[in-house]
N, C-alpha and C positions, 0 to 999 in steps of 0.2 A: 542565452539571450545575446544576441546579436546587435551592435553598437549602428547607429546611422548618424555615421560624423554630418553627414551634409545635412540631416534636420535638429543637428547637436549646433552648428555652427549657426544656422537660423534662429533657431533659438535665444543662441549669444547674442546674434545680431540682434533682435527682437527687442528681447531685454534693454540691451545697450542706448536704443533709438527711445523707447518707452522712459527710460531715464535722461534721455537727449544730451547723452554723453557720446564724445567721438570716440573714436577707435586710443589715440593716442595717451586719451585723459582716462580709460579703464588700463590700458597699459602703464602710464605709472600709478593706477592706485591697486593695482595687481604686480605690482613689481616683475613685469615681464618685458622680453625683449621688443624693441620699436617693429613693428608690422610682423609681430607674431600674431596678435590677434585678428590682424586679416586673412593671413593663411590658415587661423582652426576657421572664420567665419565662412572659409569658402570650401572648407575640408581640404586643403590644400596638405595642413597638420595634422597629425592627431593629437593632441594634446593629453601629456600626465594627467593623475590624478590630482596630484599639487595644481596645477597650475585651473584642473576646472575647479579646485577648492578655490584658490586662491580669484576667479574668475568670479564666484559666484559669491565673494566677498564683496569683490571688491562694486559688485552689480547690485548687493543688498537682496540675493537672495540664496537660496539652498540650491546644491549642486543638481536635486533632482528636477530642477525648472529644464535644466540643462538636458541632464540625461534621459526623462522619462514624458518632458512635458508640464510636470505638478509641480508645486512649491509647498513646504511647509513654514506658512509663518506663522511662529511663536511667538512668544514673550521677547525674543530676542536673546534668548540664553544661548542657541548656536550659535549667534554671532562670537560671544564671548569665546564657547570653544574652540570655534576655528579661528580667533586671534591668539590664543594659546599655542595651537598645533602651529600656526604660520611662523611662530618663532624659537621654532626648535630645529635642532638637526639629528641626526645621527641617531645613537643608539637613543636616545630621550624622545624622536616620534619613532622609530619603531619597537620602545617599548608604550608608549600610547596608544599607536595603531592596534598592538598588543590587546591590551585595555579595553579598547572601544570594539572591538569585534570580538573579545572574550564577553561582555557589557550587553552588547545583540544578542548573544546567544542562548544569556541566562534567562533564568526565571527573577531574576531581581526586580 
């Protein structure tokens, strides 16, 4: 599957305006650098996976509005998770990451 930053960054964009939030005020609630989010909105970037997690936080929704188009909203229980993940580093998310893609895989 093949990524299309420039209907990934519409998408941002999208979102962002639907919440009538500027560029600057999802950047500090995504804790990202000042006009980084205009260069992913214009594919300019490509942006980590941290930062569409941290993106689709801070936007109040799930990463796949981002990358696929769709949102899953729940109960809100991801939210909790990815404020968990957002404050980890090192060996603590990527034994998570771990976790959460051994977690996809099972039958659990």
């Amino acid at each position: 599957m093949k990524l299309d930053y420039k209907e990934i960054g519409r998408r941002i964009a999208r979102r962002r305006k639907k919440l009538k939030l500027t560029q600057a005020e999802v950047e500090e609630r995504a804790d990202i650098g000042f006009g980084y989010l205009s260069s992913i909105e214009r594919a300019a970037s490509i942006p980590s996976t941290e930062v569409v997690m941290r993106l689709a936080f801070a936007l109040e929704t799930t990463p796949d509005e981002f990358l696929v188009g769709t949102a899953r909203h729940e109960d809100g229980g991801w939210k909790n998770v990815a404020e968990l993940l957002r404050n980890m580093e090192g060996k603590k998310l990527e034994i998570a990451r771990s976790f959460l893609t051994w977690l996809l895989e099972s039958d659990v």
